[in-house]
C-alpha positions in Angstrom: -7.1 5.4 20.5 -9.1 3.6 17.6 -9.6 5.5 14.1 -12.2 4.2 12.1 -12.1 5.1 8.9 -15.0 5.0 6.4 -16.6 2.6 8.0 -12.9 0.2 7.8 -11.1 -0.7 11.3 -7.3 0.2 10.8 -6.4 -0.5 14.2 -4.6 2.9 14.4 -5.1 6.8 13.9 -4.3 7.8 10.3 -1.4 10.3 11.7 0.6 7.4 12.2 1.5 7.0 9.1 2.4 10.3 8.8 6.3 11.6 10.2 8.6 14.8 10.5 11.8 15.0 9.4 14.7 17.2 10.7 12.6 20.3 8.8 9.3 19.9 9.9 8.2 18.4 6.5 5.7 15.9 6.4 6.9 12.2 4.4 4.2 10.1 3.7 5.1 6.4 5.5 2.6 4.6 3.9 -1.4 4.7 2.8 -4.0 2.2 4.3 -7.6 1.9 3.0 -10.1 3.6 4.1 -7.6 6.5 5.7 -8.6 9.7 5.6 -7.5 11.9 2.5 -9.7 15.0 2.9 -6.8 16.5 4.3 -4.3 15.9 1.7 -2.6 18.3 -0.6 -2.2 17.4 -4.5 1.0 16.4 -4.1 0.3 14.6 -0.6 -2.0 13.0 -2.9 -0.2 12.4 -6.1 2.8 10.1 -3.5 0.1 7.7 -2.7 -0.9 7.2 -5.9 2.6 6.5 -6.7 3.2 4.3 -3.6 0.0 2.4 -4.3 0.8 2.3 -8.0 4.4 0.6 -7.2 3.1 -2.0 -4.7 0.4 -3.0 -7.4 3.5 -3.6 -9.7 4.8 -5.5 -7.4 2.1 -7.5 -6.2 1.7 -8.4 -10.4 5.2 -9.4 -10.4 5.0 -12.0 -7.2 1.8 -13.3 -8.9 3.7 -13.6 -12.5 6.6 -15.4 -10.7 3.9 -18.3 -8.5 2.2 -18.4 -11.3 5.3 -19.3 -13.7 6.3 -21.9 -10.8 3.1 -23.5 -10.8 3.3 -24.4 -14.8 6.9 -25.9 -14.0 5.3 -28.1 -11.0 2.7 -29.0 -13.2 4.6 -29.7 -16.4 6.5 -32.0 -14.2 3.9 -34.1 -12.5 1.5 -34.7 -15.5 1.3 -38.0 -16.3 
């Protein structure tokens, strides 16, 4: 099975991003783009805001850290 969401090919159905633990309580795994969120309770919500929040911190941090080796490579090889 193929989910399309909004118009954006995931590959795979939004449940599967969605698991159970030992309680029956739903933990979010992970958000993709596009997924459906109609849904999604406040606080369903509010964790993928916080997951996507924390992996835009970390995506700033990997840039900060290339873009602090490229000035040493260049500081190096300037003539």
């Amino acid at each position: 099975m193929r989910w399309l969401g909004n118009g954006i090919e995931s590959g795979k159905p939004f449940w599967s991003s969605i698991v159970f633990d030992d309680d029956g309580v739903k933990k979010v795994r992970g958000h993709e783009v596009g997924m459906p969120i109609d849904t999604m309770s406040v606080e369903e919500l509010e964790e993928r805001i916080a997951l996507i929040r924390d992996e835009i911190a970390r995506l700033e941090k990997a840039i900060a850290a290339r873009k602090s080796t490229r000035a040493a490579a260049d500081s190096l090889f300037k003539l």
